[in-house]
C-alpha positions as a printed Julia matrix, in Angstrom:
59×3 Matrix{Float64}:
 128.24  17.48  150.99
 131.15  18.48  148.67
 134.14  16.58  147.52
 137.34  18.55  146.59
 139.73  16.66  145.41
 142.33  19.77  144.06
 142.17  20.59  148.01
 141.62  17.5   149.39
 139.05  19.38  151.5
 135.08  18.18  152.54
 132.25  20.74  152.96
 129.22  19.6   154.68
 126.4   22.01  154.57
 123.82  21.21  157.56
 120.76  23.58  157.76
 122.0   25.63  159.73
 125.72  25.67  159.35
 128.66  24.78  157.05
 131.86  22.27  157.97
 135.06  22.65  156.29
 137.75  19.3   156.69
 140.98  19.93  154.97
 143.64  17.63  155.14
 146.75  18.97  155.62
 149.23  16.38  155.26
 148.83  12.68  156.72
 148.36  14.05  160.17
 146.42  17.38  160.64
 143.31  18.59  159.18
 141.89  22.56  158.99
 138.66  22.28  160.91
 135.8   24.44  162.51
 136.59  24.35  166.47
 133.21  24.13  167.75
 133.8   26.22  171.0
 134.67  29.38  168.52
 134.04  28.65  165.03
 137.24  29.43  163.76
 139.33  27.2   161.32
 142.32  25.91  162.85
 144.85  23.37  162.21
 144.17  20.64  164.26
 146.51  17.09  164.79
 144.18  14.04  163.69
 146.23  11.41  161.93
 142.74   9.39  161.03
 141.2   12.21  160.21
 143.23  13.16  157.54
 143.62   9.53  156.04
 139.99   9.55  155.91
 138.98  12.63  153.69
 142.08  11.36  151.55
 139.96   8.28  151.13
 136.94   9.86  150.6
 138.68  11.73  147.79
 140.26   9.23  146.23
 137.02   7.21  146.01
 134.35   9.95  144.52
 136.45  11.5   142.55
């Protein structure tokens, strides 16, 4: 896993894959749709408060 904190953005690296969560404001958050693996913009309030959390406390 890798914290951002100039992007406020989380990379997880699985084996096999990689997933990119960028918040984008309080309420949306860039994010791999798992149907077609494209980034999109995608409205999760919690989401976003979250990896704003996580970046405020490891970095």
């Amino acid at each position: 896993m890798r914290v951002d904190g100039d992007n406020f953005k989380i990379d997880v690296n699985t084996e096999t894959e990689m997933f990119r969560f960028k918040a984008k404001g309080l309420d949306s958050v860039i994010m791999k749709d798992v149907k077609t693996g494209i980034l999109q913009l995608t409205f999760d309030p919690a989401l976003a408060q979250g990896i704003y959390n996580i970046v405020d406390e490891y970095l």
